[in-house]
mmCIF file of the N, C-alpha and C atoms, coordinates in Angstrom:
data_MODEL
# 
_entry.id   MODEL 
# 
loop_
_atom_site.group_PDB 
_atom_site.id 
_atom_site.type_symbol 
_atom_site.label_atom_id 
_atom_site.label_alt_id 
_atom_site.label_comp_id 
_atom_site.label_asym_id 
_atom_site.label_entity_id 
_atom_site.label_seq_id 
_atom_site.pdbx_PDB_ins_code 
_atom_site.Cartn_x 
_atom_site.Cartn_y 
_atom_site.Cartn_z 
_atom_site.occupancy 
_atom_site.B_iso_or_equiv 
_atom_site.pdbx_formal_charge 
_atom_site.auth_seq_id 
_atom_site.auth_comp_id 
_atom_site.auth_asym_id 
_atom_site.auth_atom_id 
_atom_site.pdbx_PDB_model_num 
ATOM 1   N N  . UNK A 1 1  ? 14.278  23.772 -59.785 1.00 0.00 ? 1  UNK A N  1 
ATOM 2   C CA . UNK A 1 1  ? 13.763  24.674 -58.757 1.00 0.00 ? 1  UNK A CA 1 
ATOM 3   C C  . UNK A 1 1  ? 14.935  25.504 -58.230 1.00 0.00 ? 1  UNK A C  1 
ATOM 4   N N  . UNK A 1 2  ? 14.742  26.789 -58.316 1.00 0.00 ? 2  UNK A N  1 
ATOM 5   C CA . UNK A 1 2  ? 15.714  27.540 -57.557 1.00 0.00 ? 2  UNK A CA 1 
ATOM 6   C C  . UNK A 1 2  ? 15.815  27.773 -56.448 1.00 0.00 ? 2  UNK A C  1 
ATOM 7   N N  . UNK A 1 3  ? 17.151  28.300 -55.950 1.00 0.00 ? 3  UNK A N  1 
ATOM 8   C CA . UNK A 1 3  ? 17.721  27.888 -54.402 1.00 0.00 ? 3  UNK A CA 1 
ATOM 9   C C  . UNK A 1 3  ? 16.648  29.016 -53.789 1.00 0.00 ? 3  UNK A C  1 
ATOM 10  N N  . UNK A 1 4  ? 16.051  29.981 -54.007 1.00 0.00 ? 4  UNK A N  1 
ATOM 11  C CA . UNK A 1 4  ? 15.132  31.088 -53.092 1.00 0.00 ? 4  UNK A CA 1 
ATOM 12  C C  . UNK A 1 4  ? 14.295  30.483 -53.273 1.00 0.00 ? 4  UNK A C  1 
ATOM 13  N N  . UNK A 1 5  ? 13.690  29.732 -54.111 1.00 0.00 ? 5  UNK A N  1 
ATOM 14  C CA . UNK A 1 5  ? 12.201  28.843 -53.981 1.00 0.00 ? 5  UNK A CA 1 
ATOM 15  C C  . UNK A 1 5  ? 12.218  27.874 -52.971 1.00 0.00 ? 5  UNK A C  1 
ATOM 16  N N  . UNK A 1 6  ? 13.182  27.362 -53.041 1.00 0.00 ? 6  UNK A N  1 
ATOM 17  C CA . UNK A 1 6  ? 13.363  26.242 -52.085 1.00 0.00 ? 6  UNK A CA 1 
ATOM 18  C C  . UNK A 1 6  ? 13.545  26.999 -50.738 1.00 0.00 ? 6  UNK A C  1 
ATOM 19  N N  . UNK A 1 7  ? 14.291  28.054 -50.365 1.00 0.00 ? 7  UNK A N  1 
ATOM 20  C CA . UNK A 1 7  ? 14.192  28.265 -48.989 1.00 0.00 ? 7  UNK A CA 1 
ATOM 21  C C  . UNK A 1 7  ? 13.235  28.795 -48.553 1.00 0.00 ? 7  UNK A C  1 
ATOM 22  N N  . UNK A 1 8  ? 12.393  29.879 -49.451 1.00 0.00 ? 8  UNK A N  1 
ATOM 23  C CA . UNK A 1 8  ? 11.446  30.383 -49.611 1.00 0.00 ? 8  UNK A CA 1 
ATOM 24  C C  . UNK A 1 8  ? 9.829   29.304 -48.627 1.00 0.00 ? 8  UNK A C  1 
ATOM 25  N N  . UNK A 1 9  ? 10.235  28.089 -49.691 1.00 0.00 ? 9  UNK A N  1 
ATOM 26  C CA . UNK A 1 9  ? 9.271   27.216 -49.489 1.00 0.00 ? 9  UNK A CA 1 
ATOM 27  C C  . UNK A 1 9  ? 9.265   26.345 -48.463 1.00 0.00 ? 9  UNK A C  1 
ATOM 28  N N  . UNK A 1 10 ? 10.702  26.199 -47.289 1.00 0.00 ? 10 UNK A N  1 
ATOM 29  C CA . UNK A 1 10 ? 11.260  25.708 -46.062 1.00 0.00 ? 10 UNK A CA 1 
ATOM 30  C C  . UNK A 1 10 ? 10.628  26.775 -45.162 1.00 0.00 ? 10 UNK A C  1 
ATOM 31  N N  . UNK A 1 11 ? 10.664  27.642 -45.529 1.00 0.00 ? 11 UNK A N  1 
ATOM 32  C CA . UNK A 1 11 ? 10.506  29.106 -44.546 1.00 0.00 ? 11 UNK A CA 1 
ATOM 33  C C  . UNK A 1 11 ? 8.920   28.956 -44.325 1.00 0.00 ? 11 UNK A C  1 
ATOM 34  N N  . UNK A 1 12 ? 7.859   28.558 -45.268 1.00 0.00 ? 12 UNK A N  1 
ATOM 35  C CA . UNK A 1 12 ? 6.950   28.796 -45.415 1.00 0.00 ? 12 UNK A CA 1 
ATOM 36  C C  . UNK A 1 12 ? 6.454   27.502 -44.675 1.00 0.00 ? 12 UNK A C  1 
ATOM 37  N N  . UNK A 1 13 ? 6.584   26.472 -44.481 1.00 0.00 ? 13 UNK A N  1 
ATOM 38  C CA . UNK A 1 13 ? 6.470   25.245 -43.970 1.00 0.00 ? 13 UNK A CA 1 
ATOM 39  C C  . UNK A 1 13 ? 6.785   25.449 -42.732 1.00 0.00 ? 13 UNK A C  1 
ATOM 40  N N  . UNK A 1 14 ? 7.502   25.824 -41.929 1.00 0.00 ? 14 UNK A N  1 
ATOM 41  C CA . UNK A 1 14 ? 7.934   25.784 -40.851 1.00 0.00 ? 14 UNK A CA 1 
ATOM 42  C C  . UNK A 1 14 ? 7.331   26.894 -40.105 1.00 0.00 ? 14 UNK A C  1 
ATOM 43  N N  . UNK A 1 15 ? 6.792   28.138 -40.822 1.00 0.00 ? 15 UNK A N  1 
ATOM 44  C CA . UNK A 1 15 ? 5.872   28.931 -40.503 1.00 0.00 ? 15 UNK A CA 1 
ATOM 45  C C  . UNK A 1 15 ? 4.668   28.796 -40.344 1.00 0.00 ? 15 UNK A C  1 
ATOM 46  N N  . UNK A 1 16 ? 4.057   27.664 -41.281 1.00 0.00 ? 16 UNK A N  1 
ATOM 47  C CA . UNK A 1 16 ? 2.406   27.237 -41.339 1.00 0.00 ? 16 UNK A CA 1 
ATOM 48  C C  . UNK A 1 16 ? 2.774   25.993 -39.649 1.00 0.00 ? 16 UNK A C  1 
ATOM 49  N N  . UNK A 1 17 ? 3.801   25.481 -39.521 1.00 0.00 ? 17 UNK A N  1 
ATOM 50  C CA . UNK A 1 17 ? 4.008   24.281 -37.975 1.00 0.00 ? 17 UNK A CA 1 
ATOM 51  C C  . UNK A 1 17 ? 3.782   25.280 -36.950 1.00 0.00 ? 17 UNK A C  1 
ATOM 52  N N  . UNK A 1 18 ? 4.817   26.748 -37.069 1.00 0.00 ? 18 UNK A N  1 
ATOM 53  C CA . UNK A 1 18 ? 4.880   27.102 -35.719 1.00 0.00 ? 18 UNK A CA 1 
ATOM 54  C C  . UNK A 1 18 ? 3.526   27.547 -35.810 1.00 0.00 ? 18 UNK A C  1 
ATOM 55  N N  . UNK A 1 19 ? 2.288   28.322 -36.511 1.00 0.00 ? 19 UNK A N  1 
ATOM 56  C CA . UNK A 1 19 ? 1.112   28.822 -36.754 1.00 0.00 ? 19 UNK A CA 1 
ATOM 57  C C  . UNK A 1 19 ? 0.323   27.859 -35.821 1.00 0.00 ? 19 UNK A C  1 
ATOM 58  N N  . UNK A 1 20 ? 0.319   26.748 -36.494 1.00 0.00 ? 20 UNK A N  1 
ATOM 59  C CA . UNK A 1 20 ? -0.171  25.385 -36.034 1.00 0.00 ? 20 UNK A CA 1 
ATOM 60  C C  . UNK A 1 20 ? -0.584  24.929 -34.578 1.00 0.00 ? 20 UNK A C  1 
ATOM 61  N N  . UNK A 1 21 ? 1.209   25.093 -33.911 1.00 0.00 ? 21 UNK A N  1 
ATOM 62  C CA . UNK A 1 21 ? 1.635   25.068 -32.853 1.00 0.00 ? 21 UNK A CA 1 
ATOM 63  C C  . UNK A 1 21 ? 1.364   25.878 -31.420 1.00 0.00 ? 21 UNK A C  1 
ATOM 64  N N  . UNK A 1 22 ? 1.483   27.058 -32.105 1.00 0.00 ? 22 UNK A N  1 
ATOM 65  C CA . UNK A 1 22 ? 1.082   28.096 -31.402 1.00 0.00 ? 22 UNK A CA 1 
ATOM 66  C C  . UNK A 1 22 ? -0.448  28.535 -31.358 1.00 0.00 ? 22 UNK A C  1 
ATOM 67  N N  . UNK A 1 23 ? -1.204  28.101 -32.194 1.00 0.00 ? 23 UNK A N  1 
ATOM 68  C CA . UNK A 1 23 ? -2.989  28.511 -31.878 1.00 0.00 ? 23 UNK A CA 1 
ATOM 69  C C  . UNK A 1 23 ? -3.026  27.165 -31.350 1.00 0.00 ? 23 UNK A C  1 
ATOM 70  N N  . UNK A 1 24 ? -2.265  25.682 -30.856 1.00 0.00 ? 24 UNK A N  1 
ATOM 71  C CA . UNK A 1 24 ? -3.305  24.857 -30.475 1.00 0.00 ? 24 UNK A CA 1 
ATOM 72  C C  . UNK A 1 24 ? -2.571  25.277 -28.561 1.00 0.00 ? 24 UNK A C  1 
ATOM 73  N N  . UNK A 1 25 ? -1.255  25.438 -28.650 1.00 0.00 ? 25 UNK A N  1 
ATOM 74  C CA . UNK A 1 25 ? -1.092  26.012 -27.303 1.00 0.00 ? 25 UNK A CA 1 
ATOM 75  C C  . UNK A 1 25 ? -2.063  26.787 -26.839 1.00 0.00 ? 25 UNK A C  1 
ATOM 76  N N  . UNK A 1 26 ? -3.285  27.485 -26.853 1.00 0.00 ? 26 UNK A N  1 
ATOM 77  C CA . UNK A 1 26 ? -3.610  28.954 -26.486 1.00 0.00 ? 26 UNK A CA 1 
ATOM 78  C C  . UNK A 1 26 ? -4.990  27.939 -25.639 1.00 0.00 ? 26 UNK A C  1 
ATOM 79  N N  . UNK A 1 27 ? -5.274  28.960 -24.461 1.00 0.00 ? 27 UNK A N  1 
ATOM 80  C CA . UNK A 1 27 ? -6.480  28.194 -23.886 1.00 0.00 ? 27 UNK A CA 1 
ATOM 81  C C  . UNK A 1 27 ? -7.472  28.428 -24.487 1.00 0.00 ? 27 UNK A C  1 
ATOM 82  N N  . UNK A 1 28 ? -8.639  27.613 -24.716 1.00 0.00 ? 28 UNK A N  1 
ATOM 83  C CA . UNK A 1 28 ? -10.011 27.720 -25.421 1.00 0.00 ? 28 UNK A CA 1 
ATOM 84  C C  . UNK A 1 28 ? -10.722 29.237 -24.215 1.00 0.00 ? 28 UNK A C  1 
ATOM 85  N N  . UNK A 1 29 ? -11.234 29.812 -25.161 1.00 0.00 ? 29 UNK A N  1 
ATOM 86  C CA . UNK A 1 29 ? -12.380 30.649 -24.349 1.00 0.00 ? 29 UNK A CA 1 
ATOM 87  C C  . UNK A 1 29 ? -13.612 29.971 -23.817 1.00 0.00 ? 29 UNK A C  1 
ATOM 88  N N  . UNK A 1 30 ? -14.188 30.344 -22.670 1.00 0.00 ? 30 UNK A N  1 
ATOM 89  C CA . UNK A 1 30 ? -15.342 30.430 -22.236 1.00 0.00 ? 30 UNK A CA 1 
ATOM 90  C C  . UNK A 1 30 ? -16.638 30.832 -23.153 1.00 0.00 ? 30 UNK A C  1 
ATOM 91  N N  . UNK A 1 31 ? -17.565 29.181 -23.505 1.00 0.00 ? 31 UNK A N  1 
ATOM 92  C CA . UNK A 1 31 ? -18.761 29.686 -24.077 1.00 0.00 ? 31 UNK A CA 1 
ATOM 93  C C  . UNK A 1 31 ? -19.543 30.218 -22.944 1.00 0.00 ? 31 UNK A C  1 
ATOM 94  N N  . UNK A 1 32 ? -20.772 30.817 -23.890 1.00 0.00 ? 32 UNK A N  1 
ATOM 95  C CA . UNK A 1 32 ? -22.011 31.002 -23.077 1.00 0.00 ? 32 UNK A CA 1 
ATOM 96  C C  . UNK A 1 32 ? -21.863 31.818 -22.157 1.00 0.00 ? 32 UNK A C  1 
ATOM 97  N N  . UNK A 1 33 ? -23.325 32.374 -20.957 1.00 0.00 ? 33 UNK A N  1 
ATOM 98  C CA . UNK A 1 33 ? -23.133 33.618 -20.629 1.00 0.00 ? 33 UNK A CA 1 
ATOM 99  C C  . UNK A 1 33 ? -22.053 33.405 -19.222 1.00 0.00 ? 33 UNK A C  1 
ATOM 100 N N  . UNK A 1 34 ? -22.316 32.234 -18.549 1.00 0.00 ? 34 UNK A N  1 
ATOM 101 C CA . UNK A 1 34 ? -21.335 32.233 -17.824 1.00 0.00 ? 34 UNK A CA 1 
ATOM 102 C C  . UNK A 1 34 ? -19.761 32.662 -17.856 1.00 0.00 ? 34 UNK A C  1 
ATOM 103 N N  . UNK A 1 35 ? -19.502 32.339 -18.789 1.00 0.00 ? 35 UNK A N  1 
ATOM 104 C CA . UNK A 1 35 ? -18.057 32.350 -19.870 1.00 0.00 ? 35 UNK A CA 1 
ATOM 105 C C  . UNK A 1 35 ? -17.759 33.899 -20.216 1.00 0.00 ? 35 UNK A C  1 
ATOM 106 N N  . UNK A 1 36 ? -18.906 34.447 -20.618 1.00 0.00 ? 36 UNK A N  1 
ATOM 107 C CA . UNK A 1 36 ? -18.805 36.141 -20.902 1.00 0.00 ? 36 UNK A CA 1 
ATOM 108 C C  . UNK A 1 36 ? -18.829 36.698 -19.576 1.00 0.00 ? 36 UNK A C  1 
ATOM 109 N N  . UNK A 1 37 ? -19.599 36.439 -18.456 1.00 0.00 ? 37 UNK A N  1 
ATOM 110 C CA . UNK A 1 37 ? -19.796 37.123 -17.188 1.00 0.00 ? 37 UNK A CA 1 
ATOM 111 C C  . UNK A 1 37 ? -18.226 36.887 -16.585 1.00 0.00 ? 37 UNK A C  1 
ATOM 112 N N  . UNK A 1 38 ? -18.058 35.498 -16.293 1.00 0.00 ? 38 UNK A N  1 
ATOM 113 C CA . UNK A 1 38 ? -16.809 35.027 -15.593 1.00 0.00 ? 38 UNK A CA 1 
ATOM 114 C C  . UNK A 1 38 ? -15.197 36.036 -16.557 1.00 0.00 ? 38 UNK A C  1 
ATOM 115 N N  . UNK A 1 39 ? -14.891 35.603 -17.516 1.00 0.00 ? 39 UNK A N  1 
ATOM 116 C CA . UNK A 1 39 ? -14.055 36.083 -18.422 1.00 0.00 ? 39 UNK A CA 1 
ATOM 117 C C  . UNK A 1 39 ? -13.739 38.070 -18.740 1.00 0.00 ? 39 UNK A C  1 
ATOM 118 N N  . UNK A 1 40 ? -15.351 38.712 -18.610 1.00 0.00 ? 40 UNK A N  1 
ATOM 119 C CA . UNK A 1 40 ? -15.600 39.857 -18.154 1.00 0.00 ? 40 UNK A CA 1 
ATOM 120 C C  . UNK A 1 40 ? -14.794 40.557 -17.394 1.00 0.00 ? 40 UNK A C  1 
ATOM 121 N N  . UNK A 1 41 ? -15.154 39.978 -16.023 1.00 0.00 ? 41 UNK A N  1 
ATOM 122 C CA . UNK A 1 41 ? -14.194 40.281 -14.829 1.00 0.00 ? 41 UNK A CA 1 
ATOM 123 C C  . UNK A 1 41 ? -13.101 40.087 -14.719 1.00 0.00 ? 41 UNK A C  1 
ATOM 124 N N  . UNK A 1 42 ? -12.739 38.557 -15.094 1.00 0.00 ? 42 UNK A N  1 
ATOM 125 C CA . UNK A 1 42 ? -10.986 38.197 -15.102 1.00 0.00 ? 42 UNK A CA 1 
ATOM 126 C C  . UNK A 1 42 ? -10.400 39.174 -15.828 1.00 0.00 ? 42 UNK A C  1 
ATOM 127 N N  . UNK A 1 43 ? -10.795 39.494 -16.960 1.00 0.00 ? 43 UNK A N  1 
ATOM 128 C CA . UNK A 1 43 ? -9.691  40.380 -17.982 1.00 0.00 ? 43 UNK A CA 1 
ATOM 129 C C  . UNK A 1 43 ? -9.979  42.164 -17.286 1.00 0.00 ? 43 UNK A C  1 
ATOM 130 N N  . UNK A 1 44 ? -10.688 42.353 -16.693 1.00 0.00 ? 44 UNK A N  1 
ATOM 131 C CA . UNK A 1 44 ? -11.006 43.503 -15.727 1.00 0.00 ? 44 UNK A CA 1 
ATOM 132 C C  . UNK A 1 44 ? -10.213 43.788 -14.802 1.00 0.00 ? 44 UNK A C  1 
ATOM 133 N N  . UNK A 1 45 ? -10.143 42.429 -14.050 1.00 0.00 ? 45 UNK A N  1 
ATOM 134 C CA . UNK A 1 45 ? -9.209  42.301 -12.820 1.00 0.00 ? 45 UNK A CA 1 
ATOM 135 C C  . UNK A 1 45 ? -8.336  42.302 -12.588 1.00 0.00 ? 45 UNK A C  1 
ATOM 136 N N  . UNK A 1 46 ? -7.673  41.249 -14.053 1.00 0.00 ? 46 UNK A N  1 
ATOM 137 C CA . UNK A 1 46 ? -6.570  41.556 -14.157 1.00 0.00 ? 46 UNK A CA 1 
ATOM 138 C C  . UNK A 1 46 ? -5.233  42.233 -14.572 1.00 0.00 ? 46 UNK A C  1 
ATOM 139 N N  . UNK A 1 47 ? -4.416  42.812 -13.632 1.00 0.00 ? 47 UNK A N  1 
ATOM 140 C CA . UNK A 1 47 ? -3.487  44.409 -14.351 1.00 0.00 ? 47 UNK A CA 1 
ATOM 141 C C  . UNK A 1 47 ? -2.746  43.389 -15.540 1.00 0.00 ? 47 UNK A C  1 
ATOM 142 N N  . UNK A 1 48 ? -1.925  42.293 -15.041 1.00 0.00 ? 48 UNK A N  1 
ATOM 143 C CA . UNK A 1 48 ? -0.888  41.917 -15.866 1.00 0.00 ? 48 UNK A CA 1 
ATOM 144 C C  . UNK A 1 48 ? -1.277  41.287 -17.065 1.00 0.00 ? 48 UNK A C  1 
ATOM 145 N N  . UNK A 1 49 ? -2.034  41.578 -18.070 1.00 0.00 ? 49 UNK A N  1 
ATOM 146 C CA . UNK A 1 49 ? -2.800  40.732 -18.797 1.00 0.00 ? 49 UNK A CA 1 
ATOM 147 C C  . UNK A 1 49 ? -1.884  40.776 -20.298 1.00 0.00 ? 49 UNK A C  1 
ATOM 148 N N  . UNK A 1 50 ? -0.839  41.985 -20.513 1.00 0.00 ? 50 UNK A N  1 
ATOM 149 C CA . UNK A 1 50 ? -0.246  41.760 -21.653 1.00 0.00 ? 50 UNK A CA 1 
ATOM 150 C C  . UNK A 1 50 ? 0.833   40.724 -21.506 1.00 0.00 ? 50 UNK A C  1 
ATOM 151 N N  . UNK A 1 51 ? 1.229   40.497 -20.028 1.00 0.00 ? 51 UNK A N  1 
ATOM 152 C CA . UNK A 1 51 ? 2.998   39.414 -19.905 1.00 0.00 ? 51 UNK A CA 1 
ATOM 153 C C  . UNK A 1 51 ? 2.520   38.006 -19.376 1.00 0.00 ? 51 UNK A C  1 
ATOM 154 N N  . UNK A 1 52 ? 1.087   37.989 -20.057 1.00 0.00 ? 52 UNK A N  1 
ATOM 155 C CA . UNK A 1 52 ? 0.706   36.531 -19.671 1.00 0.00 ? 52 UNK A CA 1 
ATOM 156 C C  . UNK A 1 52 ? 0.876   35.509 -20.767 1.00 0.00 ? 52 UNK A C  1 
ATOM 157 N N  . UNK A 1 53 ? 0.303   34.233 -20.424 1.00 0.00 ? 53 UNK A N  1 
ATOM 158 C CA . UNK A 1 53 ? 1.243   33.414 -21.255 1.00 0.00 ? 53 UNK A CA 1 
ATOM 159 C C  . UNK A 1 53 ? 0.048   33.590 -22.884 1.00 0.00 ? 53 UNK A C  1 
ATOM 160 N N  . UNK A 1 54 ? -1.062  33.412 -21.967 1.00 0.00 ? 54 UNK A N  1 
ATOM 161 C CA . UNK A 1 54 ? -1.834  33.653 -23.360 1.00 0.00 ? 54 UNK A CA 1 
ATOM 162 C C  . UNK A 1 54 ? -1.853  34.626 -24.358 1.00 0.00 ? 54 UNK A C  1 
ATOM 163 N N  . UNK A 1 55 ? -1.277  35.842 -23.696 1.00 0.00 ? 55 UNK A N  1 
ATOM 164 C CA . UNK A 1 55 ? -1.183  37.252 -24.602 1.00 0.00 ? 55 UNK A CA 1 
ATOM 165 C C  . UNK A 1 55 ? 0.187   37.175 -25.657 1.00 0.00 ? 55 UNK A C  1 
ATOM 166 N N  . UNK A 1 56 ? 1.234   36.236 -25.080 1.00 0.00 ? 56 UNK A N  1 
ATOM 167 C CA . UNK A 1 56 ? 2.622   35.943 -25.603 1.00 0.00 ? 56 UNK A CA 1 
ATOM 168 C C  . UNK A 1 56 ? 2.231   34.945 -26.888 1.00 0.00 ? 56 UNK A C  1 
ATOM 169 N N  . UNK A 1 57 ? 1.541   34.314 -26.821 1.00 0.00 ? 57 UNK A N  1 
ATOM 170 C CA . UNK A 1 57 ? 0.805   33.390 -27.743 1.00 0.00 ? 57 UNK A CA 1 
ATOM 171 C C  . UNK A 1 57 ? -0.232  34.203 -28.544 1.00 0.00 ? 57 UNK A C  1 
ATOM 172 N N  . UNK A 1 58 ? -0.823  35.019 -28.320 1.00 0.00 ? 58 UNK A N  1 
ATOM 173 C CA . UNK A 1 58 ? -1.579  36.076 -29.353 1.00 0.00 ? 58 UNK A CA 1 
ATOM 174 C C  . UNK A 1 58 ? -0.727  36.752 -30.001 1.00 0.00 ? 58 UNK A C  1 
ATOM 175 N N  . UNK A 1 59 ? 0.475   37.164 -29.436 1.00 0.00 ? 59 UNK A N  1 
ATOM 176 C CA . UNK A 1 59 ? 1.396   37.739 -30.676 1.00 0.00 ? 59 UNK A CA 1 
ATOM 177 C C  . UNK A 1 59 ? 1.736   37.108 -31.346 1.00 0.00 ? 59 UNK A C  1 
ATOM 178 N N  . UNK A 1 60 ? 2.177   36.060 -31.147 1.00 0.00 ? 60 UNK A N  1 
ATOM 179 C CA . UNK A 1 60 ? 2.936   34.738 -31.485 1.00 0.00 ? 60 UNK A CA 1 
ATOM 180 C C  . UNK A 1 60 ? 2.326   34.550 -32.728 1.00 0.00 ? 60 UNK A C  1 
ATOM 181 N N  . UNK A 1 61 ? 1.192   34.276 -32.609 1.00 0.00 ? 61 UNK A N  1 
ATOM 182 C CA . UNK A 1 61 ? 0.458   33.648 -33.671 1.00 0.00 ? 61 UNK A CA 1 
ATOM 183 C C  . UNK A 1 61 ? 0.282   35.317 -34.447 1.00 0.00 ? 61 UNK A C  1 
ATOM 184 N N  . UNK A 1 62 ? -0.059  35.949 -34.331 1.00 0.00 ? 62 UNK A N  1 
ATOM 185 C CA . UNK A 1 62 ? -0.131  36.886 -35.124 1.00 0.00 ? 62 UNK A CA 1 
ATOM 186 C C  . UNK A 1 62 ? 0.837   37.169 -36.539 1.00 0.00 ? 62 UNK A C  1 
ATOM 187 N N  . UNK A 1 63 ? 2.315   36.996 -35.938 1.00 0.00 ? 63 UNK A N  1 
ATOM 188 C CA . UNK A 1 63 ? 3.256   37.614 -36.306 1.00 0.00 ? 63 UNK A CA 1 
ATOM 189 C C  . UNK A 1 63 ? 3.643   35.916 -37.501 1.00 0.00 ? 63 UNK A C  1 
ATOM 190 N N  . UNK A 1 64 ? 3.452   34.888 -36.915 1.00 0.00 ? 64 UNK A N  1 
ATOM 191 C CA . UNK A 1 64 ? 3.675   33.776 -37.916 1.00 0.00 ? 64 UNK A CA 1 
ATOM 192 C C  . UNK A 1 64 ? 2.684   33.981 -38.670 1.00 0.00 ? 64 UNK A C  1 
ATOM 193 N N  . UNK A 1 65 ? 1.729   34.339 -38.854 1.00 0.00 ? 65 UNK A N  1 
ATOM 194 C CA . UNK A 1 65 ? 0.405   34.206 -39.816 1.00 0.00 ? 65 UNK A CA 1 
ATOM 195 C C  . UNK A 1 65 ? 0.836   35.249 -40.773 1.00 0.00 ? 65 UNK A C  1 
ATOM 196 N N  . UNK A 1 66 ? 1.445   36.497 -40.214 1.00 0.00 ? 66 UNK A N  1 
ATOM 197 C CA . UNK A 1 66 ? 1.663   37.183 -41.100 1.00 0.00 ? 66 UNK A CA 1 
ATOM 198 C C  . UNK A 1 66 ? 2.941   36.607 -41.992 1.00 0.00 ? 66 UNK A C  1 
ATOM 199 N N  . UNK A 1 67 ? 3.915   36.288 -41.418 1.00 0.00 ? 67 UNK A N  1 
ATOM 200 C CA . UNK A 1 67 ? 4.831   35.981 -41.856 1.00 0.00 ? 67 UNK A CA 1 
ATOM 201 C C  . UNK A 1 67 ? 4.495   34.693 -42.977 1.00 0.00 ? 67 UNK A C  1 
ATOM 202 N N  . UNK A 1 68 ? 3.309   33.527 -42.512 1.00 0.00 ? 68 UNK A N  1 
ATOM 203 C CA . UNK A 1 68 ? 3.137   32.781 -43.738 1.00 0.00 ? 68 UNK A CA 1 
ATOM 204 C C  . UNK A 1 68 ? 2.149   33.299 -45.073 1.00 0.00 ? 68 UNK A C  1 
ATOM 205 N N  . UNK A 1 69 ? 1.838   34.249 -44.856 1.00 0.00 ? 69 UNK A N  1 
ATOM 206 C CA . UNK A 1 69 ? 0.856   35.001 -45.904 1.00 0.00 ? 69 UNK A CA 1 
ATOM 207 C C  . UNK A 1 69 ? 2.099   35.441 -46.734 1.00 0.00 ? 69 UNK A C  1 
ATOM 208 N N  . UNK A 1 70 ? 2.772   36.497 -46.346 1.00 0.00 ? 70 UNK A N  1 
ATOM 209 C CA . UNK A 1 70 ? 3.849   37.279 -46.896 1.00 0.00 ? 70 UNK A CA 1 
ATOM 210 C C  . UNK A 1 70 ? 4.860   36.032 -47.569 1.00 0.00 ? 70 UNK A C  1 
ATOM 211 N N  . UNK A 1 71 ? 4.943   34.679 -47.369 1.00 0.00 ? 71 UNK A N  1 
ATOM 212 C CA . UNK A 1 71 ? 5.667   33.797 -47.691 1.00 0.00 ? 71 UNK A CA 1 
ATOM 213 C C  . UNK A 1 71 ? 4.760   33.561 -49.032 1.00 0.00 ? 71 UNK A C  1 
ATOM 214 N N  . UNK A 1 72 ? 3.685   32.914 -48.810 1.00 0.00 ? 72 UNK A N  1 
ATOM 215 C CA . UNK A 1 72 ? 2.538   32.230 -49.701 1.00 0.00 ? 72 UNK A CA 1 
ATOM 216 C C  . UNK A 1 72 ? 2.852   33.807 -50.798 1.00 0.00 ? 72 UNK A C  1 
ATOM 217 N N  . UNK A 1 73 ? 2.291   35.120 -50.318 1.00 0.00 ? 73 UNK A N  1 
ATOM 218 C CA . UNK A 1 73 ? 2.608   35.571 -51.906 1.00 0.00 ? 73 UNK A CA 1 
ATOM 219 C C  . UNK A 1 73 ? 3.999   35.662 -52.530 1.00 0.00 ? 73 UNK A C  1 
ATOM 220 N N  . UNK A 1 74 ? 5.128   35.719 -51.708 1.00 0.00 ? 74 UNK A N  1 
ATOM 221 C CA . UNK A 1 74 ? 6.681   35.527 -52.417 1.00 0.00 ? 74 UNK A CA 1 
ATOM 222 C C  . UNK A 1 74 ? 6.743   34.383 -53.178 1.00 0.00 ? 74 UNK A C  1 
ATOM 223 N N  . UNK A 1 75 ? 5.859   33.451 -52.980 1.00 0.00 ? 75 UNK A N  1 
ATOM 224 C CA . UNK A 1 75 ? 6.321   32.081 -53.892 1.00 0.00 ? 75 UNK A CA 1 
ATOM 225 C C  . UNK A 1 75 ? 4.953   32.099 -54.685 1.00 0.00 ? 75 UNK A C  1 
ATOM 226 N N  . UNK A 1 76 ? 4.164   33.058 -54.792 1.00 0.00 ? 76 UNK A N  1 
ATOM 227 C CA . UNK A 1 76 ? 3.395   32.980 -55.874 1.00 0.00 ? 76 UNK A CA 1 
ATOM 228 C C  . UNK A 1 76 ? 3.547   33.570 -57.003 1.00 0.00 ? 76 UNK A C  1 
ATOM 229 N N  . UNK A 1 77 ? 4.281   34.862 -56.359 1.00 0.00 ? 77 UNK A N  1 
ATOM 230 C CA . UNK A 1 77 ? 4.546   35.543 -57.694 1.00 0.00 ? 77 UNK A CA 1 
ATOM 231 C C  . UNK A 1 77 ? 6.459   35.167 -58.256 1.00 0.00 ? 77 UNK A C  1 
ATOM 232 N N  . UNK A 1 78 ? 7.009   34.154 -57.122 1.00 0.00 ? 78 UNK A N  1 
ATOM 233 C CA . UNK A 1 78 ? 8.191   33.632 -58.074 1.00 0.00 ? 78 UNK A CA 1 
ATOM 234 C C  . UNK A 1 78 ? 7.789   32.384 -59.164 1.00 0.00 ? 78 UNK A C  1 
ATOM 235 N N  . UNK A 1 79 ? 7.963   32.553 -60.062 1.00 0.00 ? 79 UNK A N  1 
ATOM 236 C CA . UNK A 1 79 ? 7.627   31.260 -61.271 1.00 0.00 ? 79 UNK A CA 1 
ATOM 237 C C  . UNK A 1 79 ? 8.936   31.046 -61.662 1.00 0.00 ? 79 UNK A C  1 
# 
């Protein structure tokens, strides 16, 4: 196994943990209509809604997901 497969494949592991990590940190949404009515307003109400903790965690996870996709095809197409 070569040394870029192998880090390749460290990189990719530790990307699928923080993925992991970071969507189970995030608060569950509100079912049902209460949940849509209540949730409605909060995100209405509130100005600071991008420097919150949950929005820091929506990037979060964004940016590892991409990053383990872009991993998963580098080590698919290395043979």
């Amino acid at each position: 196994m070569s040394t870029v497969k192998i880090i390749l494949t460290v990189l990719q592991l530790l990307s699928g943990l923080a993925v992991t990590v970071v969507v189970l940190m995030q608060s569950g949404k509100s079912a049902g209509l209460s949940g849509a009515i209540a949730g409605g307003a909060e995100t209405f109400l509130s100005k600071g809604k991008a420097k919150s903790l949950d929005a820091k965690l929506a990037k979060a996870t964004k940016w590892f997901a991409i990053a383990f996709v872009l991993l998963t095809l580098a080590l698919n197409l290395i043979k």
